[in-house]
N, C-alpha and C positions, 0 to 999 in steps of 0.2 A: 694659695692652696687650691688645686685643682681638686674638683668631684665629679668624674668622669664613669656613662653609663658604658658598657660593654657587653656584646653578645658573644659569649664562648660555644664552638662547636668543636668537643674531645674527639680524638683517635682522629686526627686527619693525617695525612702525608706526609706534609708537614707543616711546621709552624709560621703564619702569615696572616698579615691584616689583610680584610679582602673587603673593606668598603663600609659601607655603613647598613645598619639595620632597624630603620626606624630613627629615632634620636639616639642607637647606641653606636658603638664602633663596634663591625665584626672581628671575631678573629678565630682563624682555625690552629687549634694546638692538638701537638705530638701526642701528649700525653692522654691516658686514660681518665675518664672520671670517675677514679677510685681513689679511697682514702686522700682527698686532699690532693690528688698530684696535677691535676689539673690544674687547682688553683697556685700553685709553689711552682707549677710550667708558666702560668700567665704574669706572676710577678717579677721572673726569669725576664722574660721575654720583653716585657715593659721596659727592667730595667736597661737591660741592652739595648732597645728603640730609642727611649732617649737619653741614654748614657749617664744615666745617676745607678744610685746604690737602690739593692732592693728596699734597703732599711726607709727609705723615702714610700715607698709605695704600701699601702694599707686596702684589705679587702674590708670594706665597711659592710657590706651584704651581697646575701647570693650565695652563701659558702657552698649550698647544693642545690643551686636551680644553675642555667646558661645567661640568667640575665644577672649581671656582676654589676656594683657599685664600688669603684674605685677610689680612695684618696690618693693625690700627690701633692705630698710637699713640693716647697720650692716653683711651682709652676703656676701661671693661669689658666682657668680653662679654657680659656681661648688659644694658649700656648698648647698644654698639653693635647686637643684637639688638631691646632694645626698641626705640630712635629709628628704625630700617628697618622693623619692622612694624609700627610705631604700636601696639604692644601696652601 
């Protein structure tokens, strides 16, 4: 099980990992930061990067700050890590 930190910036262009932010992964998403859609855009987005269900992905904290703590099933963090930054 991966726990992975993440830096969300809402209303970009659009949706894309752009690097890292500290010890998080950035990422700029489509969506606004209203009512939750930002975070239901980010889980979107996860799930598609590395091709699981969203049902795998859990927001543990952060539901209204930019700094998100992420669960994923099934992965390492060192996995879930590499496959976001392509490293």
């Amino acid at each position: 099980m991966a726990i992975l930190r993440f830096h969300v910036v809402p209303n970009a262009k659009q949706n894309k990992m752009t690097g890292e932010h500290g010890l998080a992964i950035k990422i700029k998403l489509h969506a606004p930061a209203l009512e939750g859609k930002a975070n239901t855009a980010l889980r979107a987005f996860l799930a598609e990067e590395l091709k699981i269900s969203e049902q795998r992905i859990r927001l543990i904290r952060g539901q209204k700050s930019r700094e998100k703590l992420i669960r994923i099933e099934g992965l390492s963090e060192e996995e879930g890590r590499c496959l976001l930054t392509k490293a």
